[in-house]
Kinemage of the C-alpha trace (Angstrom):
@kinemage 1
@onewidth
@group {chain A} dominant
@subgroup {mainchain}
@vectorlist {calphas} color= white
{ca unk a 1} P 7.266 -12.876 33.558
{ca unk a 2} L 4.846 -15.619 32.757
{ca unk a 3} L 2.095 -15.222 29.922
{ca unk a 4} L -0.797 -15.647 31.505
{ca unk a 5} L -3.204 -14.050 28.816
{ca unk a 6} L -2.104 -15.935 25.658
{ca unk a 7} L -5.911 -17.115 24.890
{ca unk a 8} L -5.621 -13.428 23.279
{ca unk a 9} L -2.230 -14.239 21.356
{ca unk a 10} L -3.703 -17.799 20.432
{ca unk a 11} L -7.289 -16.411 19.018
{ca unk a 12} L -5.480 -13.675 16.869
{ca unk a 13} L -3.498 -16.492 15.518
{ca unk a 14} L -6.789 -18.834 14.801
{ca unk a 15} L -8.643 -16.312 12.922
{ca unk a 16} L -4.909 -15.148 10.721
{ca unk a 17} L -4.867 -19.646 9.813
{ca unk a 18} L -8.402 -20.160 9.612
{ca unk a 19} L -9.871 -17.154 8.203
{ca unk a 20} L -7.731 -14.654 6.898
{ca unk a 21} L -5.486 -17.412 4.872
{ca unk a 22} L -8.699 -17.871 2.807
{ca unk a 23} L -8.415 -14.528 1.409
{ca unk a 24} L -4.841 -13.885 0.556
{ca unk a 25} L -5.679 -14.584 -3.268
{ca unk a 26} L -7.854 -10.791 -3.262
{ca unk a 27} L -5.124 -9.056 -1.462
{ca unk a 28} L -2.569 -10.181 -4.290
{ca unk a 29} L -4.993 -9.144 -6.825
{ca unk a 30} L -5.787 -5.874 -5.559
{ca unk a 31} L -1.851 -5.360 -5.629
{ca unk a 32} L -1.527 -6.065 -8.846
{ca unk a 33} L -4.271 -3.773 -9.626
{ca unk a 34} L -2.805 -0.716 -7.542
{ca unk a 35} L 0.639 -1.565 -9.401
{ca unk a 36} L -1.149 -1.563 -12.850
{ca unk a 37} L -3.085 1.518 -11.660
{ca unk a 38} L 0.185 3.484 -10.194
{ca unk a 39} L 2.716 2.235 -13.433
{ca unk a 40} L 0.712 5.071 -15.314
{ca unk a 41} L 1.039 8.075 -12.853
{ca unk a 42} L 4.460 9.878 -14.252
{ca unk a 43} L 6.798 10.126 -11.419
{ca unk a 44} L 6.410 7.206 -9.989
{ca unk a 45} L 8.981 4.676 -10.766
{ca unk a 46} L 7.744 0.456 -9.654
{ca unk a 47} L 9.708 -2.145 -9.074
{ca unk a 48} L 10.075 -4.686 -12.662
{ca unk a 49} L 7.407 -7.160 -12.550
{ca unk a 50} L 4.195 -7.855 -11.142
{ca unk a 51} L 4.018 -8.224 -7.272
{ca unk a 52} L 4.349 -11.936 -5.948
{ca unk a 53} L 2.210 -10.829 -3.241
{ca unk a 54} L 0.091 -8.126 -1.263
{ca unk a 55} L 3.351 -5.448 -1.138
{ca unk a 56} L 3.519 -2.728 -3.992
{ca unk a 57} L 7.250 -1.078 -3.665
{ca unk a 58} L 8.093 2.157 -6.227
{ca unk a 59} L 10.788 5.031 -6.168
{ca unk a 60} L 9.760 9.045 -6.305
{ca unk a 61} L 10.982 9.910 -9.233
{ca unk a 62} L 14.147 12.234 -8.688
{ca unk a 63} L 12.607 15.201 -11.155
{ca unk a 64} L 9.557 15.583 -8.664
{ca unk a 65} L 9.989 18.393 -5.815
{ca unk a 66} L 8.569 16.522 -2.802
{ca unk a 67} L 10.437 13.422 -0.727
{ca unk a 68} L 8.555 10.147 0.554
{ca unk a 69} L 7.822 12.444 3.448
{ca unk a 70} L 5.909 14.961 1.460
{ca unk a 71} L 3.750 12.696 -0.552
{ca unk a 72} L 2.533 11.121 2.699
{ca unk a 73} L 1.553 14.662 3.763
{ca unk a 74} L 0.098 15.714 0.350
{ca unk a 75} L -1.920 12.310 0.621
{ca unk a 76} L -3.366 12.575 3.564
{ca unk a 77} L -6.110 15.637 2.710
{ca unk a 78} L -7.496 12.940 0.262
{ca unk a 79} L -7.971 10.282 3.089
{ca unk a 80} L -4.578 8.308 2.276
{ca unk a 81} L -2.712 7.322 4.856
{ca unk a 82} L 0.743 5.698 3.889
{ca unk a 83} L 3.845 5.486 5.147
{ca unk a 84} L 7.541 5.260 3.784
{ca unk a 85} L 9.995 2.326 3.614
{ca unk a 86} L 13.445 4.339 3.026
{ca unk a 87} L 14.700 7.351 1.683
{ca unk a 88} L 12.390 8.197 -1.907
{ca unk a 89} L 11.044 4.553 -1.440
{ca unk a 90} L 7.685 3.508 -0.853
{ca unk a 91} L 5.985 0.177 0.135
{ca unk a 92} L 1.577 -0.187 -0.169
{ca unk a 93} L 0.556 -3.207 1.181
{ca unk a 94} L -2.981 -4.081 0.592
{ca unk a 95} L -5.604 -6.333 3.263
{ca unk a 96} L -8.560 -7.611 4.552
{ca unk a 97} L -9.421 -3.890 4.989
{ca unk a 98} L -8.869 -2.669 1.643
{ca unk a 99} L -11.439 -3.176 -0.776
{ca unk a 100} L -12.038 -2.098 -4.456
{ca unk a 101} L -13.763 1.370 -3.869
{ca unk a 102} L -10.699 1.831 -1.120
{ca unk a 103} L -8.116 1.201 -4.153
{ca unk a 104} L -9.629 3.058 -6.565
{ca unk a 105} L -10.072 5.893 -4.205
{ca unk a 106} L -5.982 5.488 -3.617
{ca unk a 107} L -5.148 5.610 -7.344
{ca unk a 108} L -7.348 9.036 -7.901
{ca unk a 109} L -5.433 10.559 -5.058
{ca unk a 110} L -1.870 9.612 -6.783
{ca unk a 111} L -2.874 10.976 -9.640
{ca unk a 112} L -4.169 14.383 -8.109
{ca unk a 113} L -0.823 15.038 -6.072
{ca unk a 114} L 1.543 13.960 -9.149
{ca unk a 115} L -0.823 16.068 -11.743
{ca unk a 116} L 0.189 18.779 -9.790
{ca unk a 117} L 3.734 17.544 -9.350
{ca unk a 118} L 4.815 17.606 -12.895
């Protein structure tokens, strides 16, 4: 089938060049402050370096009882939603929708469920 609609495809494109492009340089900055943040939260083992860009990727350290599945459940009751990238492995990406008080608010939550985890 034809695409007869793709004024829709082309505007979400438009606004991703024009306006979200801008502000790439806070999303990178707010990863590097969530990795900084999350380097000091024992069990949690990050990837060497700083991120290159919006994508924070750590480990679950072996030692703690819950999987990648059970942190996203133990998250969620403090308004975290995440998701897992592989078995123990997790990826945060930070965006246009993620601001300071929303990374801050992410940090405290790590460190409530792995205070309780060691």
């Amino acid at each position: 089938g034809g695409m007869r609609q793709v004024g829709v495809i082309a505007a979400a494109g438009i606004i991703a060049l024009q306006t979200m492009s801008k502000r790439l340089g806070e999303d990178h900055t707010r990863a590097r402050k969530l990795a900084e943040g999350l380097q000091h939260i024992d069990g949690l083992v990050l990837d060497e370096g700083k991120p290159q860009s919006n994508m924070v990727y750590f480990n679950i350290a072996d030692r703690i009882s819950f999987d990648e599945k059970g942190l996203v459940e133990k998250l969620m009751p403090h308004g975290v939603q995440i998701d897992w990238s592989g078995p123990g492995r997790i990826r945060l990406v930070t965006h246009y929708a993620i601001d300071d008080s929303a990374l801050e608010k992410t940090l405290s939550a790590f460190r409530r469920v792995f205070g309780s985890a060691a």
